[in-house]
N, C-alpha and C positions, 0 to 999 in steps of 0.2 A: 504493500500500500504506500510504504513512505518512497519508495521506487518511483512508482507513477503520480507521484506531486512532485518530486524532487524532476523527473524526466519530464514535467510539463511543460507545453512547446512556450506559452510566455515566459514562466520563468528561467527556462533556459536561453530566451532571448535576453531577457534582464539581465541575466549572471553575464550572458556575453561581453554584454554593452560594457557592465562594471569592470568587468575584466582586462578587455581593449583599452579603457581610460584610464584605468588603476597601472597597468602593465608599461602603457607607452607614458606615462609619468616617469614611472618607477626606473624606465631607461633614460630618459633626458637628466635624469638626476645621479645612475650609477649603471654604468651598461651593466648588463649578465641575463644570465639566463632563469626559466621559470619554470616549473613541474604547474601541471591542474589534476588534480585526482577528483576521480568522478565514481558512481555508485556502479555503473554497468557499462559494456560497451556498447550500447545502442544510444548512451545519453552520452559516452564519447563523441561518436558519430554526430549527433544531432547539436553538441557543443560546438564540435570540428568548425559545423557547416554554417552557423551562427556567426561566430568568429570571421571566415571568409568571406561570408556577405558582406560584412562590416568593416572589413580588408582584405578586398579581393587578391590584393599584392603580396599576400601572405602564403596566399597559398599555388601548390606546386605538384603537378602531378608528380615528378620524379623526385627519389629519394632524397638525391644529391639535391636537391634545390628548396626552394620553400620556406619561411619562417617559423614554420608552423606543420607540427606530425602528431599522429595519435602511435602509440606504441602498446600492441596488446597482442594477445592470445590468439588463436585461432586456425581454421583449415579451408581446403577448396571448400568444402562442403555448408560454410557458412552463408546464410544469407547475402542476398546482391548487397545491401545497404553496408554489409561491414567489409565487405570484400577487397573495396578501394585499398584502406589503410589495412591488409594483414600481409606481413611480411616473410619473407625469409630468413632462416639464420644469419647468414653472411648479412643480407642488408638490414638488418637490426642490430649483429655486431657493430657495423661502419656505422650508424646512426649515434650507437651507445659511445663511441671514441670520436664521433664529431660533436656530440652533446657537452661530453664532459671537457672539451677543447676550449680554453680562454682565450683563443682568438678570435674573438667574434667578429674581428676586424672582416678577416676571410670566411667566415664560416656563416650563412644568412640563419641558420637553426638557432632560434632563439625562445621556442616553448613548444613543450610536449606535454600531452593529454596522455595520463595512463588510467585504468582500475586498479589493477596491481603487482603489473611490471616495477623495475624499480626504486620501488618503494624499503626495499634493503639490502644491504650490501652494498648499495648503487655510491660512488664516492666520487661528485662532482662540484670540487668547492668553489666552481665559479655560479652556481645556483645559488641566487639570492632569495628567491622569492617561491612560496607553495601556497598555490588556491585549491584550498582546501575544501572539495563539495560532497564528501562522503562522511555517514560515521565512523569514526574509529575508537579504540577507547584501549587503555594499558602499553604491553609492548609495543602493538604494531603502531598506536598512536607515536610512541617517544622514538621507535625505528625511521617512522617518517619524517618526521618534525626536523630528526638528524638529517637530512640531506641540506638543508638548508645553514644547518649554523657552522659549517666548517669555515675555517681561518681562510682567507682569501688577498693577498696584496691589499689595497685601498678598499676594500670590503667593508662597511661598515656592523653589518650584522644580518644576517639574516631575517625574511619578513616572512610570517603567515598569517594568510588571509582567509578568513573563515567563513563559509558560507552557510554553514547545515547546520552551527553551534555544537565545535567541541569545546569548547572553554571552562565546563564543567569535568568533563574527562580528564581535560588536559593539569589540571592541578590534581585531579586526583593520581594520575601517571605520575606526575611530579614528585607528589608527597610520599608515593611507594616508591619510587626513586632513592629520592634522597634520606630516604627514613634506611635504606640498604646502603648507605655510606657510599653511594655509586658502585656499588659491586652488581646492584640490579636484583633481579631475581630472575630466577629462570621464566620458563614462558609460560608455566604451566606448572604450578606446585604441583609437586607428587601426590600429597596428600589429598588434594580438593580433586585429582584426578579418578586416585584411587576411591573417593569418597561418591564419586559423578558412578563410577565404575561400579560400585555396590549396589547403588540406589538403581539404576539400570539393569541388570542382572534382578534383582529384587521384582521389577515391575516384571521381568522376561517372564521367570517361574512364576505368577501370578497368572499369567497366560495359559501355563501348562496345567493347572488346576490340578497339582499334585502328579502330574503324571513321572512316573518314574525315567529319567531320560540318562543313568547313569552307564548305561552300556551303550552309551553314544560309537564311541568309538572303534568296537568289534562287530554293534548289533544287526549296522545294515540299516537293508527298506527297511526291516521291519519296525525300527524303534523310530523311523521317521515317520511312517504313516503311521505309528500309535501317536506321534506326537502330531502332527497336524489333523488329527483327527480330534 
């Protein structure tokens, strides 16, 4: 549901608009480059296409060229509409080492639209700037966030621009953060996993209504059609 307001065609015009004048500020004041993360690739696409109406000169059918690329997932078998922007290894590679390129001077790639391409690992410290249109919340919030504050020459700091309201997330990421003296925590306590993992198991046998299912693993059909029976 929050998908299909978030991917609604005005306010994906809106985000555009703010975007374009937010973005070509944020260059006349400090060149670099910008990540947009978005909820799905269908509201990539439908961003993409917002954006180049509104700078036609942005945009570029070939790889090598353009302002402006979506970077995501995908195969032949996808939809016409995502088809444009899905790429190949090699030209996603060369994309990923022209992105992270401080020479912007040569290089016209200066924002890319992902879901959640990267979003970690990705170490590009001439990115200043993440418009932020997805929820996130914990690791993957503070993993993202990181693309932007790396040290940078005349870099001032990194900006995020929030559109969906994580600002509530994002201090509580903080506070479990910093409450782990920056050592972090894993992704995923063992315990609350392990905890997730009984309460499921629990609901499972719930379902069997006592059925004895303990000779799973020598018993065959037969213990399977007693238990889906």
């Amino acid at each position: 549901a929050l998908e299909k307001v978030v991917g609604a065609e005005p306010r994906v015009a809106s985000v555009a608009a703010d975007l374009v004048t937010h973005f070509e500020a944020r260059e006349a004041a400090q060149p670099g480059k910008a990540m947009v993360v978005t909820m799905s690739r269908e509201i990539c696409v439908h961003l993409y296409n917002e954006i180049v109406r509104l700078r036609p000169e942005w945009h570029d059918e070939d790889p090598e060229k353009g302002a402006i690329k979506i970077v995501m997932t995908g195969s032949a078998s996808d939809k016409a509409l995502l088809r444009p922007h899905i790429y190949g290894g090699p030209v996603k590679k060369r994309l990923e080492k022209r992105f992270k390129d401080p020479n912007a001077t040569q290089d016209p790639l200066k924002l890319v639209i992902v879901r959640d391409m990267w979003l970690t690992g990705f170490d590009a410290p001439c990115v200043h700037t993440m418009y932020v249109d997805k929820p996130m919340k914990g690791h993957n919030l503070m993993q993202a966030i990181a693309r932007v504050n790396r040290v940078f020459k005349d870099k001032q700091g990194g900006l995020v621009v929030d559109y969906i309201g994580i600002a509530n997330e994002l201090k509580s990421a903080l506070k479990e953060y910093t409450a782990a003296q920056g050592r972090g925590r894993p992704t995923v306590d063992a315990h609350e996993a392990f905890s997730v993992l009984a309460e499921k198991l629990d609901a499972l046998r719930g379902m069997l209504h006592g059925f004895d299912y303990s000779g799973f693993l020598t018993g065959g059909h037969k213990t399977l059609a007693g238990a889906a029976n």
